[in-house]
N, C-alpha and C positions, 0 to 999 in steps of 0.2 A: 363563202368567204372570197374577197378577194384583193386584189393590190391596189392602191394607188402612188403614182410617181409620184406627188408632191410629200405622199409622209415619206418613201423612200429618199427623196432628195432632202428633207428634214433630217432624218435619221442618218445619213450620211454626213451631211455636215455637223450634226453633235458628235457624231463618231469621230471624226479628223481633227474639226478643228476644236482641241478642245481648250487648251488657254488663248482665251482672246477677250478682247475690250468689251464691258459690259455693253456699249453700242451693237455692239456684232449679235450679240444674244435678246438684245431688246429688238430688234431687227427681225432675227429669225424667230423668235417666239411672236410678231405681230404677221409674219409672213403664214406662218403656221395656223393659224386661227384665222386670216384674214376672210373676207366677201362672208360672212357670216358662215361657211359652207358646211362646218361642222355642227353636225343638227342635236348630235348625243353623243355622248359616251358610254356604248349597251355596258349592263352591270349584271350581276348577280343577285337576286336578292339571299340572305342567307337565313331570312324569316327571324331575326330578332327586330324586336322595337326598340330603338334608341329612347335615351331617357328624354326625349323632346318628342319623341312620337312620331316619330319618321324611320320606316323603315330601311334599315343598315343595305347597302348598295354596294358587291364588290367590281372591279374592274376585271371582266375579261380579255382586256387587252385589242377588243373590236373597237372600232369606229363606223360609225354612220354617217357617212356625207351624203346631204339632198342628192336627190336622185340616183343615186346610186346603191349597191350590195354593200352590205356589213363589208367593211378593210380588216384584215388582220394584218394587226399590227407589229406582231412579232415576229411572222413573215416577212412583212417589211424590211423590219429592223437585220434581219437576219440576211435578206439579199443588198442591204444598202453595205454591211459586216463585209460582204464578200466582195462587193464595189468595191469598197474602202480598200481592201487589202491588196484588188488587184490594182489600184490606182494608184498604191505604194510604191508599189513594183514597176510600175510603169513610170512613174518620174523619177525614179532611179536610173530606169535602163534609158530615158527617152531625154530628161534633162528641157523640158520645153522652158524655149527663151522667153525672158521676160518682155518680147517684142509684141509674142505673140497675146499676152495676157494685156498687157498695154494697148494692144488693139482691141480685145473685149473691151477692156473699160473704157477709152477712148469711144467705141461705138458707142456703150451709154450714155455716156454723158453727151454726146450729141445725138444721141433719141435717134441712130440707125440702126441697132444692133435689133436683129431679127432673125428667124428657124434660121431662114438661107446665108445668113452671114454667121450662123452658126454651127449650121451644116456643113460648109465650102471650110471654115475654120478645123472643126475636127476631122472632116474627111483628108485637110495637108497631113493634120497629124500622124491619123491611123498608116497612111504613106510610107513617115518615115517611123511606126514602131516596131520593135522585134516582133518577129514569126511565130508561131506558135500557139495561138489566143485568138477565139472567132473575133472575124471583125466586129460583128454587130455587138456584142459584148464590148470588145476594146472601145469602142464606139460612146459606148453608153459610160464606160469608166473615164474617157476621155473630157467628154462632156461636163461631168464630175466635177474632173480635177480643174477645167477650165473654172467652171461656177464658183469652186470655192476659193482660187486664186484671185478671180477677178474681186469676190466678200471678203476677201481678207485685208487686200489692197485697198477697197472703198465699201466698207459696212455698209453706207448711205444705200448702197446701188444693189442692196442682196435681192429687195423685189421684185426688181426689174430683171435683174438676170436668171433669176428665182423663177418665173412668170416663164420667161423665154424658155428656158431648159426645161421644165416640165412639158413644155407645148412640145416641145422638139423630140423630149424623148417619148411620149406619150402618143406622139404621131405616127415616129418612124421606127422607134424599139421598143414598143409593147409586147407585139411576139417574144421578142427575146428577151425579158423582163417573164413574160409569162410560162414561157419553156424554164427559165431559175426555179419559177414560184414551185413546180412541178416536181424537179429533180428533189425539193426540199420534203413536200407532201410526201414524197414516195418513200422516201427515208423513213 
C-alpha cells in the first residue's frame, strides 16, 4: 500500500472546507478523477450474485492509480486529518495576510504561479511561524492552507493550484508525508 499527494490534498480539502459553493465541490470532485488516472476502485468480492448477475463488490478503501501501488486511502484520509488540524492551529497562531493569498491567486490568473513561487511563498511563511513543529511538516501544512485559501477565494482556479501543490509537495515532502504514513502503520 501506499500514498498519494493528490487524494491526500483531496481529502484535506473535503476535511476543511466543508460548507462551500456547489462550484468548489464540482471543481474538486473533476480535480479528483481528472487525466483519467484512476484506473479502479480494488473491491472485495463477497461471493454473492446480485439479482442482475453481477457479482456484489465491496470497497476496501484502496485505490489504483496507472502506474502506480494500490493508495490506501484511509491512510490518506487520516494523514490529510492531521494536516488539517495542524493547519488550524497554525492560522490561528500565524494569521497569514490576505496579501499573501492574493499573490497565489494573482499568480494564477496570470499563468506564473509555479513549485518556485510556491516554494519561496511557504518558505516566508515557515519563517515567521511558531517553534515547535518540524519544518518540513509545517511546510506541507502550510502549503495546505495556501491551496485551500487560494479555492476558496476563486473555486475556478482549484486545478491549477491543485496541479502545482501536489508537484510541489510530492517533489520536496514525500519523505515527510512517508515518515506520517509510518508512525500511522506502527500504531
Amino acid at each position: 500500500m501506499s500514498l498519494n499527494v493528490k487524494t491526500i490534498l483531496v481529502s484535506y480539502l473535503e476535511i476543511d472546507i466543508k460548507n462551500h459553493k456547489d462550484e468548489f465541490w464540482e471543481e474538486l470532485s473533476w480535480f479528483a478523477r481528472e487525466e483519467g488516472k484512476l484506473v479502479a476502485q480494488m473491491g472485495r468480492n463477497d461471493g454473492d450474485l446480485e439479482t442482475d448477475g453481477n457479482v456484489q463488490f465491496r470497497s476496501t478503501g484502496t485505490i489504483v492509480y496507472e502506474g502506480e501501488a494500490e493508495v490506501d486511502e484511509e491512510l490518506c484520509r487520516r494523514i490529510a486529518t492531521q494536516l488539517a488540524e495542524m493547519g488550524d492551529k497554525l492560522e490561528r497562531e500565524m494569521r497569514i495576510k490576505p496579501e499573501v493569498v492574493n499573490g497565489i491567486v494573482d499568480a494564477l490568473l496570470n499563468h506564473t504561479l509555479n513549485e518556485e513561487y510556491l516554494a519561496a511563498t511557504v518558505q516566508s511563511l515557515v519563517q515567521t511561524a511558531p517553534p515547535g513543529v518540524e519544518q518540513e511538516l509545517m511546510s506541507v501544512a502550510i502549503a495546505l492552507i495556501l491551496t485551500k485559501k487560494a479555492v476558496t477565494n476563486v473555486p475556478s482556479l482549484l486545478h491549477n493550484i491543485c496541479c502545482t501543490t501536489t508537484h510541489f509537495i510530492e517533489r520536496n515532502y514525500r519523505a515527510c508525508l512517508e515518515r506520517l504514513a509510518r508512525q500511522y502503520v506502527l500504531e
